[in-house]
C-alpha positions as CSV (number, residue, x, y, z in Angstrom):
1,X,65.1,86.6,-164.2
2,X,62.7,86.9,-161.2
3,X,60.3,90.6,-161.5
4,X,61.1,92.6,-158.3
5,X,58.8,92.6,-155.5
6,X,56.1,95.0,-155.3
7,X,57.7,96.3,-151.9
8,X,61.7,96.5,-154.0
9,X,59.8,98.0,-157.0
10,X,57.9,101.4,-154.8
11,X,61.9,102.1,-153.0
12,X,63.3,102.1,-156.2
13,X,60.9,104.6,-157.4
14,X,61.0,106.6,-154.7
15,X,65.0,106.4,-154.6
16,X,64.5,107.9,-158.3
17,X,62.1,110.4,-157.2
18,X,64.4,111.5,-154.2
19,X,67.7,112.6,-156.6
20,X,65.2,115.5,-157.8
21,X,65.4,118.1,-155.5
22,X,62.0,120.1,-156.2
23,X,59.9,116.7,-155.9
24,X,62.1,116.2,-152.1
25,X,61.2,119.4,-151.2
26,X,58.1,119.2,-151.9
27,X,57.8,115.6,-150.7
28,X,59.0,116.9,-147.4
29,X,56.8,119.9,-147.2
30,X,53.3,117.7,-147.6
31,X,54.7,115.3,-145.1
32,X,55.0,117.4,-142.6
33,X,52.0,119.1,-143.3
34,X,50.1,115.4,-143.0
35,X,52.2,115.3,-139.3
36,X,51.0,118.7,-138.5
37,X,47.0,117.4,-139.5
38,X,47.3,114.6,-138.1
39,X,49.6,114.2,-134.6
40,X,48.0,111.0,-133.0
41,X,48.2,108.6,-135.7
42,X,51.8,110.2,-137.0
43,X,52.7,109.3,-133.6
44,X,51.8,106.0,-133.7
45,X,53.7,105.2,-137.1
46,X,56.7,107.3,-135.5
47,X,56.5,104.7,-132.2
48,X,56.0,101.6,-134.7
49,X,58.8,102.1,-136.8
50,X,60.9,102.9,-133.7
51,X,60.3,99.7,-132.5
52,X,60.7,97.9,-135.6
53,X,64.1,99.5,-136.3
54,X,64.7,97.7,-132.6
55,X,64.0,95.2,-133.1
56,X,65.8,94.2,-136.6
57,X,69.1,95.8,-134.9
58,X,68.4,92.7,-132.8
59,X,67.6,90.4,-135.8
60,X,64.0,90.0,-134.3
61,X,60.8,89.4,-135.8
62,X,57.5,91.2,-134.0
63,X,56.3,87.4,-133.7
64,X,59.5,86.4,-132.1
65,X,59.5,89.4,-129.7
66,X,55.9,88.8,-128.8
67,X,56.7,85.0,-128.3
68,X,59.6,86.3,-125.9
69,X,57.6,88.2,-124.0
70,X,54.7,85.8,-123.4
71,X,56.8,83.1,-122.4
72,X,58.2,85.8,-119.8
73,X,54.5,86.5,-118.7
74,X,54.4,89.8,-120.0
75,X,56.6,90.7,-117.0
76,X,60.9,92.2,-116.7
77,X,63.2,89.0,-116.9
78,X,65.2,90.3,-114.1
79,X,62.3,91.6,-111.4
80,X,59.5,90.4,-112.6
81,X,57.9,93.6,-112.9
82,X,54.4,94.3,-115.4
83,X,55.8,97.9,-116.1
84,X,58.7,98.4,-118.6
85,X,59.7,101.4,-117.0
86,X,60.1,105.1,-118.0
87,X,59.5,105.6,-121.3
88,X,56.8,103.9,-122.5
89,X,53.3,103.1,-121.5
90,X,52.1,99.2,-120.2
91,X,50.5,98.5,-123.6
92,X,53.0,99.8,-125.8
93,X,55.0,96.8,-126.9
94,X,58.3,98.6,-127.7
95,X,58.8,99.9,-124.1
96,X,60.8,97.1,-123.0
97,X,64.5,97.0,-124.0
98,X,65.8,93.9,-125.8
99,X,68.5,92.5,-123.5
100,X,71.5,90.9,-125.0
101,X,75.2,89.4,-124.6
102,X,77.6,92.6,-126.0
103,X,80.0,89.9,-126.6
104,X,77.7,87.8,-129.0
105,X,75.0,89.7,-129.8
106,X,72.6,86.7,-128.9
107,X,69.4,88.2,-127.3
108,X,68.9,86.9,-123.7
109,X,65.1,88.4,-123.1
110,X,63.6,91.6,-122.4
111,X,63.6,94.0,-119.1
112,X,62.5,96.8,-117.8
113,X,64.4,100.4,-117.9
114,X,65.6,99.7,-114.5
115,X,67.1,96.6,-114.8
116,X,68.7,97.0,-118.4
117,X,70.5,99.7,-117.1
118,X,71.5,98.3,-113.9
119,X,73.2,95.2,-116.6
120,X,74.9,98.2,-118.1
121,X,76.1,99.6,-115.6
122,X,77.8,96.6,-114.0
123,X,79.1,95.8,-117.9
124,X,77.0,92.1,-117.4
125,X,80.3,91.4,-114.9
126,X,78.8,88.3,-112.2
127,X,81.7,89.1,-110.3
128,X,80.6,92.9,-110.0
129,X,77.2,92.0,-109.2
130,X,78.7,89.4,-106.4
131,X,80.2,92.4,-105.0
132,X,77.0,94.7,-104.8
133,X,75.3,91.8,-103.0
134,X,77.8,91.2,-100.2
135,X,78.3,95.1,-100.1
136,X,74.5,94.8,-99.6
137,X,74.2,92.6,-96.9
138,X,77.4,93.9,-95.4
139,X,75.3,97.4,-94.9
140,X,72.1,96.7,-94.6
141,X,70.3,98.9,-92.4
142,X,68.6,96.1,-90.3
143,X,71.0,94.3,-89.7
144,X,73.0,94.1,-86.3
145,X,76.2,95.8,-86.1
């Protein structure tokens, strides 16, 4: 029989440690105290395993979402925009949103704020979108009436 990874090994310990209240408790109390010392890099390991958690409800890898978004030139799929949007700052990696088929799950590429939620909001329907365009041009201001 294969020895458990390292990685399998430290959860199963901690599991074990976790069913005895006084060490949770007190597990919980020196964590937040490290929080409370130390806010900048807590934040940081807060933002990182946000943006892991994304990106494995996803079934990404971090090489595969950086691979995605160079091949997009660091820019929104849709508009072409450098700035993910509301959210999250230009260099922070986990501020664009992970685009993907609802029917599927298969991950089309990553946007900004704006235009993720402009796909939600027309349910990923061509025909809806088709009609916001001709509404559109139908009203523009500019145009001759």
């Amino acid at each position: 029989m294969k020895a458990p990874k390292s990685s399998e090994r430290q959860r199963a310990y901690n599991r074990r440690r976790y069913k005895d209240p006084v060490i949770r408790a007190a597990t919980i109390e020196a964590t937040k105290r490290w929080a409370l010392a130390n806010p900048e890099r807590y934040a940081e390991i807060r933002r990182d395993a946000s943006f892991r958690h994304r990106l494995k409800k996803f079934g990404l890898t971090v090489e595969q979402y950086e691979t995605m978004l160079a091949s997009q030139g660091y820019r929104c799929a849709i508009c072409r925009s450098a700035d993910p949007g509301v959210g999250g700052d230009k260099q922070h990696r986990g501020s664009w949103n992970v685009d993907h088929d609802h029917q599927t799950g298969e991950v089309r590429g990553l946007l900004c704020r704006g235009c993720n939620i402009a796909l939600g909001a027309v349910k990923d329907t061509t025909i809806t979108l088709a009609a916001m365009i001709a509404y559109l041009e139908r009203n523009a201001p500019w145009k001759a009436r």
